[in-house]
N, C-alpha and C positions, 0 to 999 in steps of 0.2 A: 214711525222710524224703524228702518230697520237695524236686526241687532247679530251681528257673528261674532264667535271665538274668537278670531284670528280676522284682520284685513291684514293685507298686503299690499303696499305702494310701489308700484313698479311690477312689470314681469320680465325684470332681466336677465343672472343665472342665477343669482341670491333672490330675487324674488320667488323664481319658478320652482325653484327645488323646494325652500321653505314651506309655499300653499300648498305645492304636491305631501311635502311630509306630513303636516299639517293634518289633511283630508282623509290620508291612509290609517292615522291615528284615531278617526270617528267625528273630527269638529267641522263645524264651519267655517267657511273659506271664503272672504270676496277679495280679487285681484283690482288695485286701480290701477291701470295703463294709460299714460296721456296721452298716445297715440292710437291712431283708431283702431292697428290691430296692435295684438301681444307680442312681446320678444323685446324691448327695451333696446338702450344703444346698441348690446352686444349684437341682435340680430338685425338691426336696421341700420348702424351708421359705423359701429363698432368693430368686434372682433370676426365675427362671421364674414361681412363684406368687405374688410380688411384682408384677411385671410384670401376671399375668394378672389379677388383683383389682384391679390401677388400670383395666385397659382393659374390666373389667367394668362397672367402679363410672360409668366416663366414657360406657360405652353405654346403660345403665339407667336412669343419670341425666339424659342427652337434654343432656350437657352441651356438646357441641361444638357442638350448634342454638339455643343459648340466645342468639347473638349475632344472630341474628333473631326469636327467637320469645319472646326474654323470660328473666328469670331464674327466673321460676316454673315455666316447662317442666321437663315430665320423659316420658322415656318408659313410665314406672312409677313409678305414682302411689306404691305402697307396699313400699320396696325391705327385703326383711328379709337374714338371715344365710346361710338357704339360697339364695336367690337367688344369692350371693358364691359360694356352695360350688360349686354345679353346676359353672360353666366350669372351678371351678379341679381338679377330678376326673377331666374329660377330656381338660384339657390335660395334667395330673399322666401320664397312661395314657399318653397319646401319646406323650410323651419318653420313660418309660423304657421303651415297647415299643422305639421307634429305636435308642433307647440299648443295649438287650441286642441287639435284630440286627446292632449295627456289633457288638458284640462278638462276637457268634457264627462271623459272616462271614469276622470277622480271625482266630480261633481265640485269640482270650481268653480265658482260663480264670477265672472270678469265682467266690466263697468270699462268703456271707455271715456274717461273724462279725467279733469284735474282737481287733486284733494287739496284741501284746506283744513288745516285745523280749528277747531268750533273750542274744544278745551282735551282737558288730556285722553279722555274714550270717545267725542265726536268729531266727525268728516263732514264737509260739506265737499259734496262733488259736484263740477259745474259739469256737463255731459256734452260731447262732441255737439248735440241738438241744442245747445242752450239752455237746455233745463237741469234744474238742479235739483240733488239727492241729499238728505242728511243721513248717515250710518252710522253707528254703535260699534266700537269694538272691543272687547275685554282686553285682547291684547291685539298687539299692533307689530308691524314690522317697516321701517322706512328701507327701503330699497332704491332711493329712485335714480343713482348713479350720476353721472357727471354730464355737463356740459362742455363744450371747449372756452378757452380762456380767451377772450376779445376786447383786445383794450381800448378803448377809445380815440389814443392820437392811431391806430393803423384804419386807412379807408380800405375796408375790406368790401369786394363787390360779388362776393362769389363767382367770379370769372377766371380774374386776373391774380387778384389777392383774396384767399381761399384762408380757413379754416378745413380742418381733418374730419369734420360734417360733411362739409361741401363739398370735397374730393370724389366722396362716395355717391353724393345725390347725383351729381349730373357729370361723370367722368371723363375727361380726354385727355388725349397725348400732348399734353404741350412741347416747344421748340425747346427752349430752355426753364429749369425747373430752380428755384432757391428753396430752400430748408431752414425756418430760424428756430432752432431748437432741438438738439441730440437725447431729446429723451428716447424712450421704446416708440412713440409714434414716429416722431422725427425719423429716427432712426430706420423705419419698415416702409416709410414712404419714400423716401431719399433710396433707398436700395431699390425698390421696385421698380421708379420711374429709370432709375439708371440700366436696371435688366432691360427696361425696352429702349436701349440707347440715346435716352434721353442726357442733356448734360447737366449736370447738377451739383449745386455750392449746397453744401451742410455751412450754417454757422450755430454756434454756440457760445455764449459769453462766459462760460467755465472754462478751465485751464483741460477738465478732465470731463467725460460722458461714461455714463452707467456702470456708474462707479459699486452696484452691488456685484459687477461682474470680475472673475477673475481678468488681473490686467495682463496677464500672457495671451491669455484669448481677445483681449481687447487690442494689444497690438498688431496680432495675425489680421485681426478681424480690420485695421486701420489699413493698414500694407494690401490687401484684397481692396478692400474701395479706393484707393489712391493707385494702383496699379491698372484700374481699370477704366480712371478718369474722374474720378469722382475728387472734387475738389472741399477741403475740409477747413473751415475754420474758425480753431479754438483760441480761449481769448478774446474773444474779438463783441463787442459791447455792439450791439445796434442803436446807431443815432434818430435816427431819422427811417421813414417809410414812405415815400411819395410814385402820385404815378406820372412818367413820361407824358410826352404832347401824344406820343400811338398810344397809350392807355398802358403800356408794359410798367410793372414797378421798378423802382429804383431804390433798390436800398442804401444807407450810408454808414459805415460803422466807424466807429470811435477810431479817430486818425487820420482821416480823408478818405478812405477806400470806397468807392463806390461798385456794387454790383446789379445789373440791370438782367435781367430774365422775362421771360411769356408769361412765366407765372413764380406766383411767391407762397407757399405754404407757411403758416404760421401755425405754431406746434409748442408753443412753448407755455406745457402744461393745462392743466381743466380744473373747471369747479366743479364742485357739488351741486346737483340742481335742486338744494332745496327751498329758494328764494320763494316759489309761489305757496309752500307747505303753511307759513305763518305758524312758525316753531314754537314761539313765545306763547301764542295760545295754549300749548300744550308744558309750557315749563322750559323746553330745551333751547340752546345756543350751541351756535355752530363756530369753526374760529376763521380766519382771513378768507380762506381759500373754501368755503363752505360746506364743510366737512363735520361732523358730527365724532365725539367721542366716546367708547365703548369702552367695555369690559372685555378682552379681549380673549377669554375663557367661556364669557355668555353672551355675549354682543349685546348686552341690557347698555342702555342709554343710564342718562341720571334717572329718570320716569323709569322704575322699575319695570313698568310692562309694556313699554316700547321698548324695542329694539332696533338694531343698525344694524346692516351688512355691504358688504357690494362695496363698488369703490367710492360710498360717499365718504363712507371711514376710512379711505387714503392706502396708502399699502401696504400691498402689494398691490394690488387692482389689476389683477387676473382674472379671468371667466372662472378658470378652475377651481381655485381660492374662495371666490366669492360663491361657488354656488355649495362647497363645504359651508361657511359661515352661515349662510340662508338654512341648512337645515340643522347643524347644532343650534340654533336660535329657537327653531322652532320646535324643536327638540326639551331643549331647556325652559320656553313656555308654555308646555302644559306637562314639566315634569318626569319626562322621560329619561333615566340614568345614561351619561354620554359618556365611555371609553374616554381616557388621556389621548389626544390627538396625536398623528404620528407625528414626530421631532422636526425632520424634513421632507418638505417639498420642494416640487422640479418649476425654476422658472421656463417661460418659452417666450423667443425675441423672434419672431419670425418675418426677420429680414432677409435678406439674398447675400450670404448665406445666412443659413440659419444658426442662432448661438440658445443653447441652452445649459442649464447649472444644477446641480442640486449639493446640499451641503454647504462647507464650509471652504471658501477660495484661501490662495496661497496666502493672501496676506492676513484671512482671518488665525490663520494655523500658527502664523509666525505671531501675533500680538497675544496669541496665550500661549505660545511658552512650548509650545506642541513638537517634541521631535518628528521630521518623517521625513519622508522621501517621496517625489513624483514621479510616475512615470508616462511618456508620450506615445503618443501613434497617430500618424499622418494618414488619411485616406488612400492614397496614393502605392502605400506600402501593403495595403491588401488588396486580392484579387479583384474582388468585386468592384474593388476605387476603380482598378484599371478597364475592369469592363465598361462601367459608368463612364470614364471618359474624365475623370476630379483629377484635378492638378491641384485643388486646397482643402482643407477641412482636416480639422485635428480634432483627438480626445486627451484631454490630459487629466491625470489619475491623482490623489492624495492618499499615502499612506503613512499610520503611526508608526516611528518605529520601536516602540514597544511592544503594542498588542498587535503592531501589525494589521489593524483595523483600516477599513475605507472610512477615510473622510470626507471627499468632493468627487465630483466627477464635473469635467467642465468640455464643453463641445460645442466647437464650431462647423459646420459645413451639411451637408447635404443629409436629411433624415434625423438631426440634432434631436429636435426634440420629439423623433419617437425612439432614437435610442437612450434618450435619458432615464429611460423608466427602471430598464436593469439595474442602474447603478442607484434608482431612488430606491429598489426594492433592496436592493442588499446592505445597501446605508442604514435605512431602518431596520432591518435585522441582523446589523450588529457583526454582518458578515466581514471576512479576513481575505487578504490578498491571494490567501489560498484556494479561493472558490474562482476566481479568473485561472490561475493556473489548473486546477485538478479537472474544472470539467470543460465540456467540448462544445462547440459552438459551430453552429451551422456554415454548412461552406459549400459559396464563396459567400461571403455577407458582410456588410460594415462591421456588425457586432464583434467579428473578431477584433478591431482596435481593444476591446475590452483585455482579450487575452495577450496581446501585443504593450497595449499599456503597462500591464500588471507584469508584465515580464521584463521588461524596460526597466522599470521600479524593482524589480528583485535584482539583477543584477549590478545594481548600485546599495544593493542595502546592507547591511552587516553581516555576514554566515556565521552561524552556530555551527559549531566543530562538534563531530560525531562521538 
């Protein structure tokens, strides 16, 4: 039998960062991936090929020049499935080649096959070939990320009626597209297919969606999809799932309302994929939704020296997120003193447009009690908006007005979430409205919303008399 410091289940971004940490620190390392090569959902079905099919769909489509050239523009008059496919195969290649040389480099040892728990330090790994492996691990890290949520009454075909796996495995342009579920995925696939002028029903059976996000950007951000056809509805309970005599689905929702589409995405929510792990062997229970519970300072499990990261322990379940927890974890299993984490992080929604956050939204500010004041900047209003060709995208600012302190920064539209970073950086250092005013920012560039916001915000805020 063999015996490591450290295994690893999964190599998604809390897996890969953790074994990388891990290896640098002197121990050993085996990665299990269930799939035959490394990178877990994020690089296979997830965040990366997510990512790459929207910034396909927005190149092909000619959609970023359409604010000069029209909404009929396209760069490609006739966009099909393969078109989608290409980039997402080379970008697919390119990450897990990186991905197994950081592995190699560090002397990580990776196993393609699925673990099982034997008791609380042995694996049985069944191996892509069938055969099977028993492993030793002092300490342990479960990684192994989610699944999509597939209920039973939906006959899902992978054609017609789709899971947000299947979107990515075998991609096309469908005629008409349905949405059931406004979560972040919902959400970044209903925006994508709609940039390639696809027509598309969002429904949701909540009254409200993404509700971590500030709701002035979420009504901007509703007024942009319904202005450009995108049909929205909230409220609205799904009855029923069935497919037509042409194989198109039909959905029915609570009332009578039926909406019939080419295709039907189903989005509403994922599990944990720990169902093949056989937890109980090793002591641990997971709750409805297959999720595992942490310490959320050491991501230790109840099993002292297993550990959780990654979206099986629920959210945020971000790439970014998840591959900090993967290396405080492993960090904190072999004793390495870990710095107080910084207070806030930047989420990213990277829908058409894109909406990103950091801090604390209007309504967090108002339920403690918080005086301040906000202030706006529209894209449009800086040069660079005008060169780009943006008719939408806002920044909107939070400040105390005591200390005068940033609270949030919240952004919707084009570069969202790389201009969020400024305002995570000066969030966490405690920086004052006076650092958007006093210094200067490159021009012509979005970033100046920053000093437009902040300026917006001073002039509604209280003067001190000389």
């Amino acid at each position: 039998m063999e015996t490591y410091d450290f295994i690893v289940i999964g190599s998604g971004p809390a897996g890969r960062r953790a074994a990388v940490q891990a290896a640098k620190l002197g121990h050993s390392v085996l990665v299990v991936e269930g799939r035959r090569r490394v990178g877990g959902v994020s690089v296979h079905t997830g965040t990366i090929p997510s990512k790459t099919l929207r910034e396909t769909a927005l190149n092909l489509s000619g959609w970023r020049e359409r604010g000069f050239y029209g909404s009929s523009y396209r760069v490609k008059k006739e966009i099909r499935g393969e078109d989608l496919g290409i980039r997402l195969t080379k970008t697919l290649e390119h990450e897990v080649d990186v991905l197994e040389h950081q592995f190699q480099r560090n002397n990580v040892r990776t196993i393609a096959g699925t673990a099982r728990f034997l008791d609380p330090h042995r694996l049985n790994i069944r191996c892509v070939d069938d055969s099977d492996l028993v492993v030793s691990g002092e300490r342990i890290l479960i990684a192994v990320g989610t699944v999509p949520f597939r209920p039973e009454s939906i006959p899902f075909d992978d054609d017609h009626i789709l899971d947000s796996d299947a979107v990515i495995e075998a991609p096309r342009v469908p005629r008409s597209l349905t949405v059931i579920g406004a979560g972040v995925i919902g959400i970044e696939y209903a925006t994508i297919f709609s940039a390639l002028d696809v027509p598309v029903t969002l429904i949701e059976p909540r009254e409200s969606f993404l509700d971590f996000i500030d709701r002035e950007i979420i009504q901007e951000f509703v007024h942009i999809l319904r202005d450009r056809g995108t049909i929205i509805r909230l409220g609205s309970k799904v009855v029923k799932i069935e497919k037509g005599k042409d194989g198109w689905p039909v959905t029915t929702l609570e009332g009578g309302r039926t909406i019939r589409s080419d295709m039907l995405l189903y989005a509403a929510g994922r599990m944990g994929a720990t169902d093949p792990l056989d937890l109980a062997a090793c002591g641990l229970a997971v709750d409805a939704r297959g999720r595992l519970a942490v310490d959320p300072k050491t991501f230790q499990t109840a099993v002292p020296h297993i550990y959780a990261a990654g979206d099986v322990i629920g959210f945020p379940s971000l790439a970014s997120t998840s591959m900090e927890q993967g290396r405080i974890a492993a960090c904190h299993a072999f004793g390495l003193p870990m710095p107080p984490a910084p207070q806030y992080f930047p989420y990213g929604i990277y829908a058409v447009p894109e909406i990103s956050t950091v801090g604390m939204n209007e309504e967090e500010v108002r339920a403690r009690g918080i005086g301040y004041e906000c202030g706006i900047a529209r894209f449009r209003e800086t040069s660079r908006g005008h060169i780009m060709g943006l008719s939408n995208g806002m920044m909107k600012m939070l400040f105390s007005l005591k200390t005068r302190r940033l609270l949030g920064v919240h952004i919707i539209g084009e570069g969202a979430t790389e201009l969020i970073h400024i305002g995570q950086a000066v969030l966490n250092l405690k920086g004052t409205l006076d650092y958007f005013i006093e210094n200067t920012f490159n021009y012509p560039t979005l970033a100046e919303a920053y000093k437009i916001a902040a300026l917006d915000a001073w002039n509604r805020m209280p003067k001190v008399a000389c």
